[in-house]
PDB file of N, CA, C and O in Angstrom:
ATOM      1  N   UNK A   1       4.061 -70.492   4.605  1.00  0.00           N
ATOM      2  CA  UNK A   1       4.238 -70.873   3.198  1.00  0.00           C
ATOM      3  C   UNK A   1       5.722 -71.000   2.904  1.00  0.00           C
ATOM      4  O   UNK A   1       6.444 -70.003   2.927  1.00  0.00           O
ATOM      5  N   UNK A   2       6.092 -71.960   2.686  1.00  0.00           N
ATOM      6  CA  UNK A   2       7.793 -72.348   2.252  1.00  0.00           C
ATOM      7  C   UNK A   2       7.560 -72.038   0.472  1.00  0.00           C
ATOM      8  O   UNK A   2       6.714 -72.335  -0.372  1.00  0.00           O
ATOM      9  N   UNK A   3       9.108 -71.118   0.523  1.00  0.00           N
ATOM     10  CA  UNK A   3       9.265 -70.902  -1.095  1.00  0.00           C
ATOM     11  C   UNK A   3      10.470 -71.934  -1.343  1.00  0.00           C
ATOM     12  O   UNK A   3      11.414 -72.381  -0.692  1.00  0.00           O
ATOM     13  N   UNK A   4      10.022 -72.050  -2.416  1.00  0.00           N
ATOM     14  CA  UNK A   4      11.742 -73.355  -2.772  1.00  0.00           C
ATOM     15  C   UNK A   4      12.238 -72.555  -3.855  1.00  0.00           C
ATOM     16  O   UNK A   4      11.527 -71.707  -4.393  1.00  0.00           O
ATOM     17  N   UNK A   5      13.319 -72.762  -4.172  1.00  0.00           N
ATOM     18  CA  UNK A   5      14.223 -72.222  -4.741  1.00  0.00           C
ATOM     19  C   UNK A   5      13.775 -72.383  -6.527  1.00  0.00           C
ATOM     20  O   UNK A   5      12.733 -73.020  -6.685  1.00  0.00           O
ATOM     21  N   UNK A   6      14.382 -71.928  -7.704  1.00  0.00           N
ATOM     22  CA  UNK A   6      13.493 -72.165  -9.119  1.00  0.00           C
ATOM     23  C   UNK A   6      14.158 -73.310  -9.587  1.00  0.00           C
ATOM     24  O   UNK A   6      15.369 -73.524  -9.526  1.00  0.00           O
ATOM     25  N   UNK A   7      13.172 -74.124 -10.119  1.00  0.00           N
ATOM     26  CA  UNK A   7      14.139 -75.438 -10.914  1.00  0.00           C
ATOM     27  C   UNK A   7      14.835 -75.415 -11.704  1.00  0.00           C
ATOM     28  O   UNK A   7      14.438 -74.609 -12.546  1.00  0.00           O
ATOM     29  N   UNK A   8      15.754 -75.868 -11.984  1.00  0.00           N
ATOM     30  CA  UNK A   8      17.173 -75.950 -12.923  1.00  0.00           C
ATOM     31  C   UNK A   8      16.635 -75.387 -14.165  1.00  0.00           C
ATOM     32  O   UNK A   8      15.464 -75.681 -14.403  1.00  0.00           O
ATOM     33  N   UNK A   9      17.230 -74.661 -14.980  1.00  0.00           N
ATOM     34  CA  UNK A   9      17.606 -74.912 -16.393  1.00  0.00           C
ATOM     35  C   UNK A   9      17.296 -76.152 -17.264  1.00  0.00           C
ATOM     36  O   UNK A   9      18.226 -76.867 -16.889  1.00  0.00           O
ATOM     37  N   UNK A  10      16.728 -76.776 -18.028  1.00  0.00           N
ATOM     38  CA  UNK A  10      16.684 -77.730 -18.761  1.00  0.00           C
ATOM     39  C   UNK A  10      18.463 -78.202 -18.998  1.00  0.00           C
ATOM     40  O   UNK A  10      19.136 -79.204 -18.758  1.00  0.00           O
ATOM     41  N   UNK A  11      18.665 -77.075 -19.498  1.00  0.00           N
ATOM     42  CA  UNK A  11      20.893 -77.283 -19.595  1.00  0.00           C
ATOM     43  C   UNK A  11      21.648 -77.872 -18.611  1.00  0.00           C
ATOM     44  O   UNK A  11      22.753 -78.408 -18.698  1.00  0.00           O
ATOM     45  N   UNK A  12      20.719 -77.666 -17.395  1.00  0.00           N
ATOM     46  CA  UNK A  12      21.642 -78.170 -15.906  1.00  0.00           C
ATOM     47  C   UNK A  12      21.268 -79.816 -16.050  1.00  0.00           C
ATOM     48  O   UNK A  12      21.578 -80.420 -15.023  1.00  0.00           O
ATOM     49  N   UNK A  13      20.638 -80.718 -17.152  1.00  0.00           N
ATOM     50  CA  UNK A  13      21.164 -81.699 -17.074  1.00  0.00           C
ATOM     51  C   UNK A  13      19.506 -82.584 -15.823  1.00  0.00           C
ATOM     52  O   UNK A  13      19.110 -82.156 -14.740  1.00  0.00           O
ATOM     53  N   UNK A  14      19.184 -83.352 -16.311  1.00  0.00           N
ATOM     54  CA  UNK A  14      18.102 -84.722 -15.913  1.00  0.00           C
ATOM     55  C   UNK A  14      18.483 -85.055 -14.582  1.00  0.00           C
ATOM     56  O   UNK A  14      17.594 -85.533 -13.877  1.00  0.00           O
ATOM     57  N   UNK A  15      20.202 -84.829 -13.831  1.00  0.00           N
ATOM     58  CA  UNK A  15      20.343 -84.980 -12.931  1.00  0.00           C
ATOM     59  C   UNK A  15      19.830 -84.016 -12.024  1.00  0.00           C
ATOM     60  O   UNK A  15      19.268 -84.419 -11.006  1.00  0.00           O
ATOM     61  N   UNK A  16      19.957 -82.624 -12.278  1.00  0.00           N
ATOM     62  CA  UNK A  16      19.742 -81.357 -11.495  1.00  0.00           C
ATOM     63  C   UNK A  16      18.294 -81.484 -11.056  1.00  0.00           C
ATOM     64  O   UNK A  16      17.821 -81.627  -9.928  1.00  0.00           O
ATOM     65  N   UNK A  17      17.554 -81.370 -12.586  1.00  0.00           N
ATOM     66  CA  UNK A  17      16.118 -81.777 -12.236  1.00  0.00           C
ATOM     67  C   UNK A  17      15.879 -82.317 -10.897  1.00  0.00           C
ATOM     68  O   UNK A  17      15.842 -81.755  -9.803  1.00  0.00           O
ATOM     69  N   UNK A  18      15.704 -83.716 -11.290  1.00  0.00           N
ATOM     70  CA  UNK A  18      15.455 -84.718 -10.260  1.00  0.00           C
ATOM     71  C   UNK A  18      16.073 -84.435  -8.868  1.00  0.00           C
ATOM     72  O   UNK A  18      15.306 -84.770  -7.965  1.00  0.00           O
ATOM     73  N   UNK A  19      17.133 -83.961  -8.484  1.00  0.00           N
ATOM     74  CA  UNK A  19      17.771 -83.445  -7.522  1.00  0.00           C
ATOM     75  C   UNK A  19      16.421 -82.033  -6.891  1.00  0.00           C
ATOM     76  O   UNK A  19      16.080 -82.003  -5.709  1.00  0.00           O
ATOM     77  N   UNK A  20      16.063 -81.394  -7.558  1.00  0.00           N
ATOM     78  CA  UNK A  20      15.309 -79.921  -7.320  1.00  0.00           C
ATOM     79  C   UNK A  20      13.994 -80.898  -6.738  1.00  0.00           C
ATOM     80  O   UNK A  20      13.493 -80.638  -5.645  1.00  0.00           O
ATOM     81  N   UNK A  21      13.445 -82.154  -7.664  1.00  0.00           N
ATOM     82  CA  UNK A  21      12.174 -81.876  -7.461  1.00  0.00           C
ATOM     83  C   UNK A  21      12.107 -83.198  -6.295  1.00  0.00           C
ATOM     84  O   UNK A  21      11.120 -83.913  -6.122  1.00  0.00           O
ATOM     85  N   UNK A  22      13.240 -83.293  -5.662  1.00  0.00           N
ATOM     86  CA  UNK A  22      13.784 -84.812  -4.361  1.00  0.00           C
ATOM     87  C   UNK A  22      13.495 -83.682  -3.133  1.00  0.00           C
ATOM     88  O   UNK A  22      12.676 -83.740  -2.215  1.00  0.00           O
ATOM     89  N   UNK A  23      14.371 -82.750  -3.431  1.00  0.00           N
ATOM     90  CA  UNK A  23      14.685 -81.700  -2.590  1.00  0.00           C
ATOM     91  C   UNK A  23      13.408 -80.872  -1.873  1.00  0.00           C
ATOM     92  O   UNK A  23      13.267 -80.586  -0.684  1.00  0.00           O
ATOM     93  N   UNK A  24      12.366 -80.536  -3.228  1.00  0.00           N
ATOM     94  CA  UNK A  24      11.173 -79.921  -2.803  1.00  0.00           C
ATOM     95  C   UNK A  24      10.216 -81.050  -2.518  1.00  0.00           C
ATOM     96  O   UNK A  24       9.175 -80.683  -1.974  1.00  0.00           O
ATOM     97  N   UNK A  25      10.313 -82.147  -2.724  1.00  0.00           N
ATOM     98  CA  UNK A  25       9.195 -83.088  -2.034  1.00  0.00           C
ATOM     99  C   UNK A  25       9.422 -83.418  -0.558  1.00  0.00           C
ATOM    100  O   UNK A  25       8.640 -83.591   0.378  1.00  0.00           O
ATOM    101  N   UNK A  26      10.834 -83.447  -0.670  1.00  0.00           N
ATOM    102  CA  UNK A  26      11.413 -83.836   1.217  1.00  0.00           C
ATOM    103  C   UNK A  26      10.722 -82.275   1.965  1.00  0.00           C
ATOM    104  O   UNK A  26       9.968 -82.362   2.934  1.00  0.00           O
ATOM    105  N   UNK A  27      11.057 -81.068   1.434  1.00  0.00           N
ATOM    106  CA  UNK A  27      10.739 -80.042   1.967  1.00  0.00           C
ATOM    107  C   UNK A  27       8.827 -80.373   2.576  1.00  0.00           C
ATOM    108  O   UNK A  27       8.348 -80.559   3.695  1.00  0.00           O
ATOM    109  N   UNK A  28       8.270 -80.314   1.298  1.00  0.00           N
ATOM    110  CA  UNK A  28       6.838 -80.204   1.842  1.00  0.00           C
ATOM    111  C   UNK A  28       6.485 -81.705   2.259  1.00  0.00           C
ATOM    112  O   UNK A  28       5.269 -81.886   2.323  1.00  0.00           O
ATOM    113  N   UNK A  29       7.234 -82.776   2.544  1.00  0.00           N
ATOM    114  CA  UNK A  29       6.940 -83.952   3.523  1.00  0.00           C
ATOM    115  C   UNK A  29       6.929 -83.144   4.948  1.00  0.00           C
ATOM    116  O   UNK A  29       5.867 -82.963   5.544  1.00  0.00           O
ATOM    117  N   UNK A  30       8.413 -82.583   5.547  1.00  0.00           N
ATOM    118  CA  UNK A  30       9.008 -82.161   6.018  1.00  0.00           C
ATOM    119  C   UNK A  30       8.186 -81.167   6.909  1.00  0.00           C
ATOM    120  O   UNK A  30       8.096 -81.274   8.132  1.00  0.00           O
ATOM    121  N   UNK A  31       7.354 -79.787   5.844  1.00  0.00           N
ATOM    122  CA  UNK A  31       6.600 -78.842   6.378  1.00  0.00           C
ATOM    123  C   UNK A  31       5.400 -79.750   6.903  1.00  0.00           C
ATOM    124  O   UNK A  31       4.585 -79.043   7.497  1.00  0.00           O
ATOM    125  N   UNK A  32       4.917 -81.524   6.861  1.00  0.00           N
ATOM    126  CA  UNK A  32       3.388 -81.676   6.767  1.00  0.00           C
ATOM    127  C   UNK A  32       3.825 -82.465   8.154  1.00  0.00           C
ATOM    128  O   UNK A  32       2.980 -82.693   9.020  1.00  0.00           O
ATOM    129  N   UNK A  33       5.094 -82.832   8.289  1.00  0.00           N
ATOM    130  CA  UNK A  33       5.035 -83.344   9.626  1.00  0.00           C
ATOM    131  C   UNK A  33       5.882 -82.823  10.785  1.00  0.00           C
ATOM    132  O   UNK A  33       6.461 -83.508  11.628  1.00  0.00           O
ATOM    133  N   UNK A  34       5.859 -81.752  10.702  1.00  0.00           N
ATOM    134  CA  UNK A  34       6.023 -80.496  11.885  1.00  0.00           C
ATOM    135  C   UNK A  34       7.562 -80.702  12.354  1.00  0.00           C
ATOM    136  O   UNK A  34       7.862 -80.891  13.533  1.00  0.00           O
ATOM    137  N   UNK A  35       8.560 -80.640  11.229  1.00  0.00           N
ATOM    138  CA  UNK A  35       9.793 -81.094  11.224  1.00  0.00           C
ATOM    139  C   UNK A  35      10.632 -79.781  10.491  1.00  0.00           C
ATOM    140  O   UNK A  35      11.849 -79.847  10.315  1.00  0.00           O
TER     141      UNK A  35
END
């Protein structure tokens, strides 16, 4: 089970977001193809 880290603050800005939720989709691509 991979933990990802907590998503931004609303304050950290639309960029941070999107950055967190790029980050955790590459992750569980990542965990599904044995990488």
């Amino acid at each position: 089970m991979t933990t990802f880290a907590a998503p931004p603050t609303p304050e950290a800005g639309p960029e941070a977001a999107a950055a967190w939720v790029n980050e955790a989709g590459a992750d569980t691509l990542a965990g599904r193809m044995g990488m």
